[in-house]
N, C-alpha and C positions, 0 to 999 in steps of 0.2 A: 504494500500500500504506500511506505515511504517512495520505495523507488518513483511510482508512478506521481505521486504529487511532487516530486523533484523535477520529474519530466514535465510535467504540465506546466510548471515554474519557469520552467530554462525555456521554452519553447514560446511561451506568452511575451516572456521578456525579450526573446531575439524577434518574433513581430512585433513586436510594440517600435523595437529600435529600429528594424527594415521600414515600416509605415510612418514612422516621423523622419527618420531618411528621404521619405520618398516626397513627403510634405514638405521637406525643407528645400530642395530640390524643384519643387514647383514654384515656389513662394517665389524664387532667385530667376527664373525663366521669366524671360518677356525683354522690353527696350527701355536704357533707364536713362533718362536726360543728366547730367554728371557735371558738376562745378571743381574743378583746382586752381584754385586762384593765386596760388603763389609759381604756377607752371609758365612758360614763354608764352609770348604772342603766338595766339594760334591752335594751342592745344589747353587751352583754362575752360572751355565748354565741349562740350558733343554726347553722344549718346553710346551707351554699352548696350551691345544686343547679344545677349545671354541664351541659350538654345539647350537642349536638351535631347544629344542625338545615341541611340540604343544604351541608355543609362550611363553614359559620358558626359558631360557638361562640355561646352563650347563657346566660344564666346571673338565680339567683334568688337574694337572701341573704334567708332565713327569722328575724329574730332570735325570742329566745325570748319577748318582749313580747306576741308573736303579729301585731306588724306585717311586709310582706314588701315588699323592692323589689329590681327589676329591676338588673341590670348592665347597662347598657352598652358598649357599644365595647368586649368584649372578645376578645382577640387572645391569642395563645398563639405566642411564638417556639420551636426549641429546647425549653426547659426554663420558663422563664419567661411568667406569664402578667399582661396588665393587664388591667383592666375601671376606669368611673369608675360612680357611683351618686350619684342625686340623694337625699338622706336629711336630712327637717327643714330643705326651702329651704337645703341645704349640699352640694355641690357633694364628695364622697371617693375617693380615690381610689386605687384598690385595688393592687399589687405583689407576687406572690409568687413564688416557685421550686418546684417538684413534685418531689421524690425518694420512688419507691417510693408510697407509701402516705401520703405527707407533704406538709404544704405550709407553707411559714416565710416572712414576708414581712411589708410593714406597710400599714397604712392611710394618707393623708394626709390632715388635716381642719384646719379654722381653728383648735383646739386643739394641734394637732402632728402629728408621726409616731407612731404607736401600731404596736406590736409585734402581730403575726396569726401565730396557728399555727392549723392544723387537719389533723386526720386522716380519713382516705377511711371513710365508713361501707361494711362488708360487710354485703351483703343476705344475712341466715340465709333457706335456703329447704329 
């Protein structure tokens, strides 16, 4: 009887973890308008478009310059997401946290750590 309410325990608790994985995962998908205001002319606004391709996360940061590069390596724990981006032979690299509709975090670049916020664009349909 132990064994089995052991099993029940272990098994609950590793869906519970794959289903809030999978929630957190959705929350982080979609296109998010992004402010670094301490970054060069040209890259301080644009948009991150975030995708979610066969349970790999994917990602595009659009700046408003009109140039676009790809994320890398990005990973979503929990609450928290990394990606790194090659931008002007430099090497950035990305850090933020997802609350709601939000995302607060910074960049790190041979210039420093620059402050990142952005908000989840809604698609009006």
């Amino acid at each position: 009887m132990k064994k089995m309410f052991y099993a029940f325990v272990i098994l609950f608790t590793t869906a519970s973890v794959l289903t809030l994985s999978a929630q957190n995962k959705k929350s982080v998908v979609g296109k998010w308008k992004y402010e670094v205001a301490q970054a060069p002319y040209g890259y301080t606004e644009g948009t991150i478009e975030i995708k979610e391709l066969k349970e790999t996360l994917t990602g595009e940061v659009n700046f408003n310059s009109g140039q676009a590069v790809k994320i890398q390596k990005l990973t979503m724990r929990n609450d928290t997401i990394w990606g790194t981006m090659y931008i002007d032979s430099e090497n950035v690299k990305l850090t933020a946290i997802i609350s709601n509709s939000k995302m607060k975090g910074s960049v790190n670049t041979s210039m420093g750590e620059m402050s990142l916020k952005a908000d989840k664009v809604v698609d009006k349909k």
